[in-house]
C-alpha positions in Angstrom: 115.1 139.3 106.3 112.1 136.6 106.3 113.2 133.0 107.0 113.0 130.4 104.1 109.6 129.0 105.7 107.9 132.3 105.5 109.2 134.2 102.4 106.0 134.2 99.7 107.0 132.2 96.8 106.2 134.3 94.2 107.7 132.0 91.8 109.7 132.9 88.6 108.5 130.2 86.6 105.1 130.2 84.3 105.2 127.8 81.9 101.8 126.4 81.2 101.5 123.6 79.1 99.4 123.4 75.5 95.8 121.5 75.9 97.2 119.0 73.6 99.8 117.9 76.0 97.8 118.0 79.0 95.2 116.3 77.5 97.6 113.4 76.4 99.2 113.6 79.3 96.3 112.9 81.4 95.1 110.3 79.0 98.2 108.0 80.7 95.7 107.4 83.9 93.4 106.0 81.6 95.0 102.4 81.5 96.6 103.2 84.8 93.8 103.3 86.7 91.4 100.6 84.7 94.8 97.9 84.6 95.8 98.8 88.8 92.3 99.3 89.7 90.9 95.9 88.2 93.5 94.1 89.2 93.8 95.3 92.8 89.9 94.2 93.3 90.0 91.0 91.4 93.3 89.4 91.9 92.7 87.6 95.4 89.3 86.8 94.7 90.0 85.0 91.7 93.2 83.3 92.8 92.3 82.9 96.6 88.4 81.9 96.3 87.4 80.8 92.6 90.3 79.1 91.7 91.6 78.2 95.4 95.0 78.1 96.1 96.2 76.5 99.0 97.3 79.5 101.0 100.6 77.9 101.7 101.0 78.8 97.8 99.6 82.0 98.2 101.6 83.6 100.4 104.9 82.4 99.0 103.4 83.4 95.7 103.0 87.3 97.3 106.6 87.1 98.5 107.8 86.4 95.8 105.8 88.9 93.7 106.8 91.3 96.6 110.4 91.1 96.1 110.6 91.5 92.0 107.7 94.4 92.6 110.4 96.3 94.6 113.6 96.1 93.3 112.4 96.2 89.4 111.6 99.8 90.3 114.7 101.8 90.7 116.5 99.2 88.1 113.9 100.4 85.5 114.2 103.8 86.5 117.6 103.9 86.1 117.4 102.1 83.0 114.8 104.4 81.3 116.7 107.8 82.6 119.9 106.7 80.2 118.0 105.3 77.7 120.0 106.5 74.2 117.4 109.0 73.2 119.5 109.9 70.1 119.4 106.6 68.9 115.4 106.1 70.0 114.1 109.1 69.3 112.8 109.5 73.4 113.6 108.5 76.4 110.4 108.0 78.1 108.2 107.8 75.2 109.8 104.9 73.6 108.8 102.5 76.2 105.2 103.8 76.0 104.6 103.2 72.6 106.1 99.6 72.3 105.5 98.6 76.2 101.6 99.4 76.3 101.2 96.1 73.8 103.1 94.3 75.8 101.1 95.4 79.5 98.0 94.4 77.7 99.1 90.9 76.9 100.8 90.5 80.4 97.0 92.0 82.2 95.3 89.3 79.5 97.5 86.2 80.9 96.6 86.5 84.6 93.0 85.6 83.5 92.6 83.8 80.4 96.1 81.2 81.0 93.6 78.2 81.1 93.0 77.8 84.9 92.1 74.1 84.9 95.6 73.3 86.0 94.5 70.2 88.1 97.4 70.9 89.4 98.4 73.4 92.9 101.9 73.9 91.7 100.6 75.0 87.8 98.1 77.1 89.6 100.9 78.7 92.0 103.3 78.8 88.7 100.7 80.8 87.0 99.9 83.1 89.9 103.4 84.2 90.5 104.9 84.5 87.0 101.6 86.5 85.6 102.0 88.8 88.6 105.3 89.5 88.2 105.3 89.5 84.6 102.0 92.2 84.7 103.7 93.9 87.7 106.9 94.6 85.6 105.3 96.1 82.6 103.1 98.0 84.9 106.2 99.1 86.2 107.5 100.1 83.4 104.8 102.3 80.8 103.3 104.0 85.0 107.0 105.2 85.9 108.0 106.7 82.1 104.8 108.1 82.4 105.0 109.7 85.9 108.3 111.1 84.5 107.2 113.0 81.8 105.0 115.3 83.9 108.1 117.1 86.0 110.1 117.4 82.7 107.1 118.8 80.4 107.0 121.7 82.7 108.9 122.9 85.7 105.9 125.4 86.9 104.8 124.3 90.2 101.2 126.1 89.6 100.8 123.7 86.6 102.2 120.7 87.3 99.4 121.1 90.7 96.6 122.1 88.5 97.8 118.8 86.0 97.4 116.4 88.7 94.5 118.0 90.3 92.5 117.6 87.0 94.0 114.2 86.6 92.7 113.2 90.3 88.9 113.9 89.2 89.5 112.1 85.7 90.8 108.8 88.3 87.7 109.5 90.6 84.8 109.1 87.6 86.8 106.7 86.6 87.5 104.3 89.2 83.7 104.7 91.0 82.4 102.0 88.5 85.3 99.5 89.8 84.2 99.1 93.0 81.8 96.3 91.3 84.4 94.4 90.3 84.9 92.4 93.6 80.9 91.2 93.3 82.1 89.3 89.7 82.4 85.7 89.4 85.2 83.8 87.7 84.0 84.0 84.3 82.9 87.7 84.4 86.4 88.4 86.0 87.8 87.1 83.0 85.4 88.6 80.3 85.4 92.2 81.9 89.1 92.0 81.9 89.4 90.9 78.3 87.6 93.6 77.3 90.0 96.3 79.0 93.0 94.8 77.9 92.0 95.7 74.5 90.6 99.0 75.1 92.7 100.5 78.2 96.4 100.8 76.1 94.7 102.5 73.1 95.1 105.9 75.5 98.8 105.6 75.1 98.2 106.7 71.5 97.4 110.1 73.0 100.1 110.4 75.3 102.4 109.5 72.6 100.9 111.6 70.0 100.6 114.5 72.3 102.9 114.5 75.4 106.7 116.3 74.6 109.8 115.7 75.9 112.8 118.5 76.3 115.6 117.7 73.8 117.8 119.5 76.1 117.6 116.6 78.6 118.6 114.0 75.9 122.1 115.2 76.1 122.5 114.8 80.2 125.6 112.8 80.7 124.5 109.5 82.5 125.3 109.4 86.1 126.8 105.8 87.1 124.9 103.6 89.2 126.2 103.2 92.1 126.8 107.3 92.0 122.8 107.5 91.4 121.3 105.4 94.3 124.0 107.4 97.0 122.6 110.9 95.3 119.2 109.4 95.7 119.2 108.3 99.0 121.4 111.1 100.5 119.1 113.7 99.2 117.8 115.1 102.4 114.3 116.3 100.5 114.2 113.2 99.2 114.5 111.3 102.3 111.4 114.0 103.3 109.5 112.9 100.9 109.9 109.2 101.4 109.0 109.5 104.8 106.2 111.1 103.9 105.0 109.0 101.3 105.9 105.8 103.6 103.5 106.5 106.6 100.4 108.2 104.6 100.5 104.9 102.4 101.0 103.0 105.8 97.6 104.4 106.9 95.9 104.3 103.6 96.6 101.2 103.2 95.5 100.1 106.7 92.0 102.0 106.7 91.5 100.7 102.9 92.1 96.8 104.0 89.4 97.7 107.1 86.5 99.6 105.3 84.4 96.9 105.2 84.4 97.5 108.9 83.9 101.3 108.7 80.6 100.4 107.4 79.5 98.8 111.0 79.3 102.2 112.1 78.1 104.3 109.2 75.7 101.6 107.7 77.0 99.9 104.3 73.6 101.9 102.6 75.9 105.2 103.4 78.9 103.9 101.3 78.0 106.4 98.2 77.8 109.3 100.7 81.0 108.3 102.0 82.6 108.6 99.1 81.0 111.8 97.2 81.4 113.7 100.5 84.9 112.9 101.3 85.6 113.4 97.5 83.6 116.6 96.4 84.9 118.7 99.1 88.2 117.2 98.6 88.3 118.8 95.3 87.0 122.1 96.6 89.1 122.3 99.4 92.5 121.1 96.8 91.4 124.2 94.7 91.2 126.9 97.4 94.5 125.6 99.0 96.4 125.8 94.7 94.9 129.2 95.1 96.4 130.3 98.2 99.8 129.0 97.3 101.3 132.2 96.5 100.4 134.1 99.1 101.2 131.8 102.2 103.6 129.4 100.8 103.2 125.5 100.1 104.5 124.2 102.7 103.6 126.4 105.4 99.5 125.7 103.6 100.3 121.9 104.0 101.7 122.4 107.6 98.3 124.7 108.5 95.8 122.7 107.3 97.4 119.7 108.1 97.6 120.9 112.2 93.7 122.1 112.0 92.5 118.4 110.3 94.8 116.8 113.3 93.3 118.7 116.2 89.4 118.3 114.8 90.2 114.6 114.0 91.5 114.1 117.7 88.3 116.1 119.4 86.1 113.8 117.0 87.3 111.1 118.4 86.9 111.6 121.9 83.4 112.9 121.1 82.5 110.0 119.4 84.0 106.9 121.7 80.2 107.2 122.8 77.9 105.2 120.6 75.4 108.3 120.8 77.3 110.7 119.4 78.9 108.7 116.9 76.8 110.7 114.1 79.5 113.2 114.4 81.5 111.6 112.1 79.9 112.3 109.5 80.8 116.0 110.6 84.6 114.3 110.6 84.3 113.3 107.6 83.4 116.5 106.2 86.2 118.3 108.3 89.4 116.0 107.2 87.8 116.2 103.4 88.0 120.4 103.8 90.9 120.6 105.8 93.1 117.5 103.7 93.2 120.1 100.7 96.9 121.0 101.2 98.1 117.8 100.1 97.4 118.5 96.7 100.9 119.8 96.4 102.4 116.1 97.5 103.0 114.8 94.3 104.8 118.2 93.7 107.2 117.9 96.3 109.2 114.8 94.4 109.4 116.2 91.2 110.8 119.4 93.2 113.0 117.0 94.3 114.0 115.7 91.1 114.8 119.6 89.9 116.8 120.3 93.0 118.8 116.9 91.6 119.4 118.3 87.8 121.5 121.0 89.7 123.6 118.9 92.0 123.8 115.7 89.4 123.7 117.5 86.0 121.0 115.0 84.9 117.1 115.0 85.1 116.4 111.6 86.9 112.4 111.5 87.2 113.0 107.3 86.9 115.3 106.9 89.4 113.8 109.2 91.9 110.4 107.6 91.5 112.2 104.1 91.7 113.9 104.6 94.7 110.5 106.2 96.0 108.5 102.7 95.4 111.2 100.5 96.5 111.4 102.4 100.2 107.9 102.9 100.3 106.3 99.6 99.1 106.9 97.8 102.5 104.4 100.5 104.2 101.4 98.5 102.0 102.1 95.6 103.9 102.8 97.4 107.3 99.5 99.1 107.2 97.1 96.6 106.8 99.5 94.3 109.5 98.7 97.2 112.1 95.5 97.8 111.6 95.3 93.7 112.3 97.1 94.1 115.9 94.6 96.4 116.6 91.7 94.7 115.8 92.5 91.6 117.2 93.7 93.5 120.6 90.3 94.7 120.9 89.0 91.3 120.7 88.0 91.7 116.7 86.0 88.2 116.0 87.0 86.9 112.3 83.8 86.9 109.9 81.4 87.0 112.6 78.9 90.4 111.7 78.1 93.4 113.4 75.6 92.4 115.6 77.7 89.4 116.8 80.9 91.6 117.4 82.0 92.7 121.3 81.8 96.3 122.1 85.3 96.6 122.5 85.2 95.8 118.5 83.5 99.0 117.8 86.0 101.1 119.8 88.8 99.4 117.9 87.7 100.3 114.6 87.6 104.3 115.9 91.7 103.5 116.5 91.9 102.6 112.9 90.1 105.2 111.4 90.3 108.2 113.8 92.9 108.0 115.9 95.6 106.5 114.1 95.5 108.6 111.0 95.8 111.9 113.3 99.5 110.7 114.3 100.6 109.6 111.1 99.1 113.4 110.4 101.3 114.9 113.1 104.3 113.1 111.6 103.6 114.4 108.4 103.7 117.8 109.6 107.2 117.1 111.7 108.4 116.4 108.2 107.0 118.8 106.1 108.7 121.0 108.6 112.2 119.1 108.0 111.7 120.0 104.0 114.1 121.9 102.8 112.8 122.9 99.4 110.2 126.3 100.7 109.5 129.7 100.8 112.8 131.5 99.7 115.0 128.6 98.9 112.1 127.3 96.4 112.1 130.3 94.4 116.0 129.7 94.6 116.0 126.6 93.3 113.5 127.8 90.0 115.5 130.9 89.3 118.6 129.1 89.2 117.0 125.9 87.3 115.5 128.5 84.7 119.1 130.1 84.0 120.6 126.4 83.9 118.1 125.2 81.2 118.1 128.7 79.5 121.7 128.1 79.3 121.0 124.1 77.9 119.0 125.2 75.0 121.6 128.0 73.8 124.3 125.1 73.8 122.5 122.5 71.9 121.2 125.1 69.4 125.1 125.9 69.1 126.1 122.2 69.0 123.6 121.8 66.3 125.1 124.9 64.4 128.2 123.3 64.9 127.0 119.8 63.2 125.5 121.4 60.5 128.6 123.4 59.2 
C-alpha cells in the first residue's frame, strides 16, 4: 500500500466557483493592497522624516502599535467566527459592508489629522492611536475577507487557481506603489485622500457577489479558551506557522535590505528584477497547479523546494567572486522557476481549517488566521534585526554609498540574499515533510468533509421543514 506522502491525490472534491464570486472575491485585494501597500511605503517617511518625530517617540509609538497589531488578531477572529449570523444576516460579510467605511476614515486620519501639533507628544499621540486605530480595522474587513475564500469552496484546485489569479491582480497593482516613497508630505496626503475614497468602493463587489454557506451559520460556538488550545495544538497548524514564521523572517529581512541588492545589480536593473523574478514566477506557479494531481502537493513543494536550495547554494559560491557575480541574474531566474510550488501555501491553512470543522464541529477561518498573525508577526521584526547583525558584522558603513563601502560589505549582502534564504528553504522543506495533511490522508480528509457537509445541508433543509410546519 503507498504511504500517505506518495499516494496521488486524486481528490474527490470539484467545486468550482461561479465568475461572479470569484470576481468579487478577488475584488477584496483591491483596497487590500492600495490601503497595506500605501501605508507600508509612506508611513515612516512621513512620521520619521517630514514631520520628525523624536525617535525616542517612535519607537515606543511602534511598540505600542506592535502589541495591539498582535493580539487584536485572534480576538477578532474569534469574535467574527461566532458572530450571530441569524440575527445579521452573515458572518463575515456583515463586517465588510459596515467596516470598509469605517477603514477608509481610520487610513484618512493618519494623514490629514492636522500635523502642526507644535507639540512631540500630540505628534506621538497621533502617530500611535491612527496606527492602531487603521491597523484594527485593517484587521478586521483583510481577516473576514481571507475567511471567505476556504468556506466558498473546499476544492483545493480552485481555491489555488483563486489565489493564483488574485497574486497577478496584486502584482499590476502594486508596481505603481513603489513611487510612493519619492512623495513629499503634501503629495502623501493628497494621493492618500484620493484612495481612501476610491479603494473601499470594491467591497461593494465582494459584498454583492461573494456567498457564504448557510450550513456554517448553525456551527455551535466553540468557547474560548477551548479554541486557542484546538488552535495551537493542531499539529498542521503548528506546520504551517512554522512555515509561515521563517519565510516572512527572510522576506522581511531581504525586503528591509534591497536598496542594497541594488549595489550589485545596478539600481537601472530594478524593473528587470522585478518582471523576471515575477513572470516566471507565474509560469512556474501554473505548471506546478498542473502537476498537483499527479505527484502530490506536498511532495511538488518538497521537490522544487530541494532543487531552488541546491542551485541557490552553488550560486552562491560561484558568485562570492566579483567576476562572476552576473550569475545572479541566472539565480534569479532559477529561484523564480523553481519557487513555483509554493503556490499551494496559502492552501495549506485553509486545509487546516477543514481538518478543524471535523475535530471542532465549527468552521474557524478567523481564529485560525488570528492565531496565524499573532505567532507569526514577531518574524517581521526578527528579519530585518538579522539581516542588521549581518551587515554590521561585515563591517556595513551606515548611509555611506557603494563606492565608499568595504569589500567585506559586498560579501555580506550575498549572506542576506543568497545564503540565508537557502536555510530558511531547507527548513521549509523539514516541515513540509512534518505536514500531516498529504497524499492519502488529504483525500481522507475531503471525502470525509464532503459526507459531513452533505450531511449539514440535509439537516438544515429538515430543520427548516420543521420551522415551517
Amino acid at each position: 500500500m503507498m504511504s500517505s506522502a506518495t499516494h496521488k491525490e486524486k481528490l474527490p472534491m470539484k467545486e468550482r466557483l461561479p465568475k461572479k464570486q470569484v470576481f468579487g472575491y478577488i475584488m477584496g485585494m483591491f483596497p487590500t493592497v492600495l490601503f497595506l501597500g500605501f501605508f507600508n511605503f509612506a508611513y515612516s517617511k512621513f512620521f520619521l522624516n517630514d514631520l520628525m518625530l523624536e525617535p525616542r517617540l517612535w519607537y515606543i509609538g511602534l511598540a505600542i502599535y506592535g502589541i495591539v497589531n498582535g493580539i487584536n488578531d485572534p480576538i477578532i477572529g474569534y469574535i467574527t467566527d461566532n458572530t450571530n449570523a441569524k440575527k445579521w444576516g452573515s458572518r463575515r460579510l456583515i463586517y465588510i459592508k459596515w467596516g470598509a467605511p469605517l477603514l477608509a476614515l481610520a487610513f484618512a486620519l493618519i494623514w490629514w489629522i492636522p500635523t502642526d501639533h507644535g507639540s512631540q507628544f500630540l505628534l506621538f499621540l497621533h502617530f500611535t492611536l491612527t496606527l492602531c486605530f487603521f491597523d484594527t480595522m485593517m484587521t478586521m474587513l483583510v481577516m473576514t475577507w481571507m475567511a471567505l475564500l476556504p468556506e466558498m469552496t473546499m476544492d483545493v484546485d480552485e481555491r489555488t487557481r483563486i489565489n493564483f489569479i488574485g497574486s497577478i491582480f496584486v502584482f499590476f497593482l502594486g508596481l505603481p506603489l513603489l513611487a510612493v516613497s519619492t512623495l513629499e508630505q503634501e503629495q502623501i496626503k493628497i494621493v492618500s485622500l484620493g484612495i481612501a475614497l476610491i479603494a473601499p468602493l470594491a467591497y461593494i463587489f465582494v459584498v454583492k457577489f461573494c456567498k457564504e454557506k448557510p450550513i456554517f451559520h448553525h456551527d455551535k460556538p466553540v468557547p474560548f479558551k477551548q479554541a486557542i488550545k484546538f488552535t495551537l495544538w493542531n499539529k498542521a497548524h503548528l506546520c504551517v506557522i512554522a512555515l509561515n514564521f521563517f519565510n516572512q523572517m527572510a522576506s522581511t529581512m531581504t525586503s528591509a535590505f534591497t536598496f542594497l541588492f541594488w549595489f550589485i545589480i545596478g539600481e537601472e536593473n530594478i524593473l528587470w528584477y522585478y518582471l523576471a523574478g515575477t513572470l516566471i514566477g507565474y509560469f512556474s506557479n501554473f505548471i506546478a497547479m498542473k502537476l498537483r494531481e499527479r505527484v502530490g502537493m506536498i511532495n511538488l513543494m518538497i521537490f522544487s523546494s530541494g532543487i531552488k536550495m541546491v542551485g541557490g547554494l552553488v550560486l552562491f559560491f560561484l558568485v562570492i567572486d566579483p567576476a562572476r557575480e552576473w550569475l545572479i541574474w541566472i539565480g534569479i531566474v532559477w529561484n523564480a522557476f523553481f519557487g513555483g510550488g509554493m503556490v499551494f501555501r496559502n492552501v495549506l491553512h485553509m486545509l487546516v481549517i477543514d481538518e478543524d470543522e471535523m475535530k471542532s464541529g465549527q468552521r474557524r477561518e478567523g481564529m485560525f488566521y488570528g492565531m496565524n498573525a499573532l505567532l507569526v508577526k514577531p518574524a517581521e521584526s526578527l528579519g530585518p534585526a538579522l539581516g542588521t547583525a549581518v551587515l554590521l558584522a561585515f563591517s556595513y558603513i551606515q548611509g555611506a554609498p557603494a563606492e565608499s563601502q568595504p569589500e567585506s560589505v559586498f560579501l555580506g549582502i550575498k549572506v542576506v540574499f543568497l545564503l540565508i534564504p537557502q536555510v530558511v528553504t531547507l527548513i521549509s522543506m523539514v516541515i513540509l515533510w512534518l505536514f500531516p495533511i498529504k497524499g492519502k490522508a488529504l483525500v481522507e480528509l475531503q471525502e470525509k468533509l464532503d459526507a459531513h457537509h452533505v450531511h449539514k445541508t440535509e439537516s438544515l433543509a429538515l430543520s427548516q421543514i420543521e420551522a415551517l410546519d
